[in-house]
N, C-alpha and C positions, 0 to 999 in steps of 0.2 A: 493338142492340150493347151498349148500358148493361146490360142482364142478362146478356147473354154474358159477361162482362167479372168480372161480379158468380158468376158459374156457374162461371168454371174458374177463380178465385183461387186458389184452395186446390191447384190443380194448377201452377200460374204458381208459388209459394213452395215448392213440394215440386221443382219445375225449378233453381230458383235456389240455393237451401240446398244441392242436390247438389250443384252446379257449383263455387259456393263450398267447398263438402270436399274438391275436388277439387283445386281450387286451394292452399288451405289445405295440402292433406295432401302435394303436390306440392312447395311452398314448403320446409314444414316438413322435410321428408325431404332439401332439399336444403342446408339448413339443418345438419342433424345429420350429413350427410357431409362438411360445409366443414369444424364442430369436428372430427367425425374424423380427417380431415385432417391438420388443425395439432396434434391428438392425438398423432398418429403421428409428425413430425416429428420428431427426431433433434439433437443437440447435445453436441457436445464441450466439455468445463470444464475450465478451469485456472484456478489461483492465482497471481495476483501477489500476494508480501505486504513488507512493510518492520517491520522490529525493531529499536529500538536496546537491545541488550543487557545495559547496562549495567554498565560497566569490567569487560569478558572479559578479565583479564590474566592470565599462566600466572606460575610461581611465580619466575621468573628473573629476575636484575637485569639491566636491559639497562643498559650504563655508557653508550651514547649517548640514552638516553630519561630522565625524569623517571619512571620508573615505579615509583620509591619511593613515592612520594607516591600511589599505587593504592592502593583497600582492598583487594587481596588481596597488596601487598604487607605494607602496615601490619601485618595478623593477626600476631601475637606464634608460634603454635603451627596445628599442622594442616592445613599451607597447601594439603598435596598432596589430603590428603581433601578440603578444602573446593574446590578447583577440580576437583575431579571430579566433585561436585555439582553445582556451579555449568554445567559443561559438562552433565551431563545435566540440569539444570533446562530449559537455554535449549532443546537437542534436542529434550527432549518439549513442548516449548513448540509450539515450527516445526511438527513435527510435525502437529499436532492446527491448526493456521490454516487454519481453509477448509473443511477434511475432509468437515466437513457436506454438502455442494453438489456436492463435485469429485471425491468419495471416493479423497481423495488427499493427498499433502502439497504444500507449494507447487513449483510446477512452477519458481519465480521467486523468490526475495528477497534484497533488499539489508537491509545488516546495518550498525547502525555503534556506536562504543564497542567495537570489537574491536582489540588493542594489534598483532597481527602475523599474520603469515598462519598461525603454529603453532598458533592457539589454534582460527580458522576450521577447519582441517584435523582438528582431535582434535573440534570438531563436527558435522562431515559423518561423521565414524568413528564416530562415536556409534550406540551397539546403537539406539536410535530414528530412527536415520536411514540409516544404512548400507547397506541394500539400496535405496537412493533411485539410489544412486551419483552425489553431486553433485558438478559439479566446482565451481571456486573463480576468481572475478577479484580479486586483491589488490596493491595499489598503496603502497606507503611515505609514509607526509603526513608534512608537517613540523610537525602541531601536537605545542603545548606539551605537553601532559601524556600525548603516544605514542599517542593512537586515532585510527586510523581509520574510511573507512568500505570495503564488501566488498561484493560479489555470487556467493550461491551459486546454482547453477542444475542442474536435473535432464537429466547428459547425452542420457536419451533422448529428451528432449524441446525440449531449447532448445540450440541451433548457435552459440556466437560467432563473429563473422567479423572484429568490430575493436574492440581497449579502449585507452582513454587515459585520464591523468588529469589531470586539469584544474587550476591551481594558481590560490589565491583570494588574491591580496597586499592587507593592508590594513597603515595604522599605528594604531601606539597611539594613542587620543585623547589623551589626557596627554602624549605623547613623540611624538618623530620616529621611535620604535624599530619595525622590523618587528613587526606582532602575528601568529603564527605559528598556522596554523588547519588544517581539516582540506582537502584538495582536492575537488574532483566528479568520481563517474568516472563514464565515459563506456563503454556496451557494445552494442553494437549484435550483430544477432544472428537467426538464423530460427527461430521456436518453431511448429515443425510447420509448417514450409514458408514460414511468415508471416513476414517482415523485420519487427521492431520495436527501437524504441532505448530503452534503461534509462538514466537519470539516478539515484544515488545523492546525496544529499548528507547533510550532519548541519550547519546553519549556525551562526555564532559565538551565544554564550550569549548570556542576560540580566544577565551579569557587571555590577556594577555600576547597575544599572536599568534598566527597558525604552529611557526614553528615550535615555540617553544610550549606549547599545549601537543603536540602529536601526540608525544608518547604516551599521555591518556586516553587516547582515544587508539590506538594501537593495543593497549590495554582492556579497551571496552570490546575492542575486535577479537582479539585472542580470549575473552571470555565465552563471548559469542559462540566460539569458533570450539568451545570444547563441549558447548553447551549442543549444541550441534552433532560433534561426532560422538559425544553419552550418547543421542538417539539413536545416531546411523551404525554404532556399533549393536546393539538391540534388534535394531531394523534396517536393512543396508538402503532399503526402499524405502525409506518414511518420507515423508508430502511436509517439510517443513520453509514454514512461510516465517522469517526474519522481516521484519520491518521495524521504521523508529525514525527519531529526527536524528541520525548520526554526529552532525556537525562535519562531515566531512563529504567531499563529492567524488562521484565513482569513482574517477582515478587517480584519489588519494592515497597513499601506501597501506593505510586499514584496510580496505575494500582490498587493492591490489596486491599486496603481498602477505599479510595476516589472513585475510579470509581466503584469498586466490579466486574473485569473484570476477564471473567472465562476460563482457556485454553481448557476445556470441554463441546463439544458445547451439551453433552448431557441432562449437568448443567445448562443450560442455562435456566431462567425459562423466562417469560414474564416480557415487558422493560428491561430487564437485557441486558449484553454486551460481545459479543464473543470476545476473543483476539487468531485467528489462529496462530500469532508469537509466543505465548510460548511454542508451541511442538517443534520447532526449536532451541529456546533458552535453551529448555531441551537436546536437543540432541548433544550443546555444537557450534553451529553455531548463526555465528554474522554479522552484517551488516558496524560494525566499531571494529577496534582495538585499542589498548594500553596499551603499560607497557606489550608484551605478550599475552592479554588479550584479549577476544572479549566479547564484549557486544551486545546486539538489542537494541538498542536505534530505531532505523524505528521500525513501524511499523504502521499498518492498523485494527482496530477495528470494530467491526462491530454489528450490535442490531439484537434481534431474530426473526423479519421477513425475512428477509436475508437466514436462517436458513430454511425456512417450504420446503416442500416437494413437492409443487405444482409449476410446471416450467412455469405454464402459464404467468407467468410476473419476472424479473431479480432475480435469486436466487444466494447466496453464490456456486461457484464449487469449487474453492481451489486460496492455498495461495501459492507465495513464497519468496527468495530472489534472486534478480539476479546477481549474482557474476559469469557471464561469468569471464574465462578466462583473456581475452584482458585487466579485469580490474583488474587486480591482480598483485603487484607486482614481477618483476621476479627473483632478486639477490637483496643483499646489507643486510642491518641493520633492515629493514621493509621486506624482502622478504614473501610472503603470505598474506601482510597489504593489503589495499583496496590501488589501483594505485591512488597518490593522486597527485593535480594540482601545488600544491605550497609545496614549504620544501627547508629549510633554508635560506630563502630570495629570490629563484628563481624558476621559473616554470620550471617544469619538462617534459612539454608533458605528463603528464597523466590525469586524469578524477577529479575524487573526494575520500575525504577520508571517503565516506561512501557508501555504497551499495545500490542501489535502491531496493523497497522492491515494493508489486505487490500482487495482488486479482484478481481472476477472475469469472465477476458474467456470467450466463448462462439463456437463456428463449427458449422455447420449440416453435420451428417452426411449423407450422401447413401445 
């Protein structure tokens, strides 16, 4: 039997090597039509994005706003030319957010630093936006110096069904006097069939220093923050997208301990809140400058439905900032700042002093 054994080896490995090709080539083949598969897959893209435009004020005194004290009031000469720049600056701005990915403009963005709803409307009219046809959600705030914040949205694409706007009462730390700021609106709405809720905001400045401004902006968090669980009490699932120029960066106390906002969406437990921008702000990127410094004051928020794994209705695919190029300063004292509109009393021909920041949700075409 030991020679037998020893006599057809060579036929035993020439049996076994086939079978293994067999297997192998079985495997492999099934292998290559799984990727093909997920190849073929299908996916709809839009933009969500957020811009704060920096002082959009049209050339009119308004006697109940401060908007003397605008730089596009200020300007001594060519006010009309320079707001018409200025409005196309910020249009091909919009424009171009996302485009990359979604081959499109943003289907979604809130806007804030805009004085009235006139100046939003001559931006939607805008030759780079105008066949978009967006309409406009705009609310009157009682801050001091006349801006607000806005949502413009692509009718063919996103349905409002309900806006409010939400009033943020603080006082002055110094005084018992009302400090007068911007509101949160509120727009709920179905983008392609999908129910999701927008939060705008723009919260109170740095006026003053970080620290002793917190507690306003801890305040515009805890607004937020109930403005928020109204939905998720209604809907424990609602798709709601918080965005705005906070004034504050993800791991500032608002974000971290009033909102409990988590840069790990794998932390993310139920109702809780994803913040895609602090891997960015970790990695030392910012959406505005100064003193040097950059900060993410933009950003875009987002709740843990957003998050699940099933594309058959709008899911989170990724986040960014858009600092093309074009908008970056190229020499001087700021060179590398965000290309900005106004500085030292006169317009510069450039955009804004902060970076548009940008989300892009995904749904599984069939």
């Amino acid at each position: 039997m030991y020679y037998l054994i020893i006599i057809y080896r060579p036929i035993f490995y020439y049996m076994l090597d086939k079978y293994f090709k067999v297997i192998f080539f079985v495997f492999f083949a099934g292998f290559i039509s799984k990727v093909e598969a997920q190849n073929k897959r299908k996916f709809k893209v839009h933009t969500i994005a957020f811009y704060n435009v920096e002082n959009l004020f049209d050339t009119i005194n308004d006697p109940n706003k401060f908007d003397e004290r605008s730089p596009m009031m200020e300007l001594k000469t060519a006010r009309s030319e320079v707001y018409t720049k200025k409005v196309s600056n910020m249009a091909n701005v919009i424009s171009k957010i996302g485009a990359k990915t979604s081959k499109n403009t943003p289907a979604i963005i809130g806007l804030s630093e805009v004085e009235n709803r006139t100046v939003i409307e001559d931006l939607a009219n805008d030759p780079a936006l105008l066949e978009k046809d967006y309409g406009i959600v705009h609310f009157e705030s009682p801050d001091e110096r006349g801006i607000d914040v806005a949502l413009m949205y692509q009718k063919a694409l996103f349905t409002p069904i309900s806006t409010s706007s939400h009033e943020l009462k603080l006082s002055d730390n110094s005084s018992d006097k009302r400090d007068y700021t911007r509101d949160q609106l509120l727009v709920s709405g179905y983008l392609e069939g999908d129910l999701i809720h927008l939060i705008v905001n723009h919260w109170p400045s740095r006026s003053g220093g970080e620290a002793k401004s917190r507690s306003k902006r801890e305040a515009a968090a805890a607004l937020n923050k109930r403005i928020i669980d109204s939905l998720q009490s209604n809907d424990p699932y609602a798709k709601i997208f918080s965005m705005g120029d906070l004034n504050d960066n993800p791991n500032n106390t608002s974000l971290k301990k009033v909102l409990k906002a988590k840069g790990d969406k794998k932390r993310v437990g139920f109702k809780e809140i994803y913040n895609p921008m602090e891997s960015f702000f970790k990695k030392g990127l910012g959406s505005n400058a100064y003193r040097d410094a950059w900060s993410l004051f933009d950003q875009i928020l987002i709740t843990k439905p957003l998050l699940e794994d099933d594309f058959s209705s709008f899911r989170f695919y990724k986040a960014g900032i858009f600092n093309a190029q074009f908008l970056i300063t190229k020499k001087g004292q700021f060179k590398g700042y965000p290309f900005r509109s106004f500085s030292w009393g006169g317009f510069t021909g450039g955009y804004s002093d902060h970076f548009p920041v940008y989300v892009h949700v995904i749904k599984e075409v069939k």
